[in-house]
C-alpha angles and dihedrals in degrees: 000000000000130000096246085057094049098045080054088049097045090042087047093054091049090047084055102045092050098055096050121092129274109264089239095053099083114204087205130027104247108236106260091239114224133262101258130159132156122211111189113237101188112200096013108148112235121235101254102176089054108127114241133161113239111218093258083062092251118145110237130165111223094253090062085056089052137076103021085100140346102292128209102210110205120175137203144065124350085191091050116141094193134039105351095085102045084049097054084044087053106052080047087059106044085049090051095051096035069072091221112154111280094253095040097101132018122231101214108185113184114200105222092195098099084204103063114096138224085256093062094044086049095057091046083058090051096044083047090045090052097046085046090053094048090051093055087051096253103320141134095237099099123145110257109277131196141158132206144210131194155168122271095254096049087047093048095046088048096038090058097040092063094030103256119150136196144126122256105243098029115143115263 
């Protein structure tokens, strides 16, 4: 390169950088991301008979979700717009790859935001449906799926009884 090209270059690439913002200057306001932390209760018994809605809007109590096959519980948003969703996509891939058979074992994700609706939980199955379906190449055999809402005190009972802590009203 010559010298000219590269003191345009050079000249090009101020010009630039002094017309950028200020990196204090944000173009956006950054999510303020929520207050969770897991602390791991081995052996803790779950609270069965907690009253949850399952994404059909079908009153169930946590026990009727549980023992029918081994269940991964996963908590947190079904609006999320972070992390929810690549977790979930996580623990789908790592069933589909562990290469057990699709219903061997069951994925159970409880919203602990009181105010998110059947509905809600309802679009996040179909969203999971449709990622488990993609990883089986496009067929039916998908490990069971469902999502669940509740009221505060059900998720708080269930929340503390696996470690999961949060605080109701943090941003998702």
């Amino acid at each position: 390169m010559s010298r000219l090209t590269l003191l345009a270059l050079a000249l090009a690439h101020a010009a630039a950088f002094a017309q950028a913002p200020a990196p204090e200057a944000q173009l956006f306001r950054a999510p303020v991301p929520p207050a969770v932390s897991f602390e791991q209760h081995p052996g803790a018994a779950l609270p069965l008979s907690a009253a949850f809605t399952d994404s059909s809007g079908r009153a169930v109590r946590l026990g009727d979700e549980l023992g029918r096959q081994p269940t991964l519980l996963m908590l947190g948003w079904h609006r999320c717009p972070q992390l929810c969703g690549l977790a979930t996509q996580g623990v789908l891939e790592a069933l589909h790859a562990s290469g057990l058979p699709a219903g061997s074992a069951r994925v159970l994700f409880v919203s602990v935001d009181p105010a998110e609706s059947a509905a809600d939980a309802a679009d996040r199955r179909r969203a999971d449906l449709g990622y488990a379906r993609l990883l089986a190449g496009g067929g039916e055999a998908v490990p069971t799926i469902e999502r669940l809402v509740g009221p505060l005190a059900s998720i708080q009972a269930l929340a503390g009884r696996v470690g999961f802590n949060w605080q109701p009203g943090d941003a998702r």
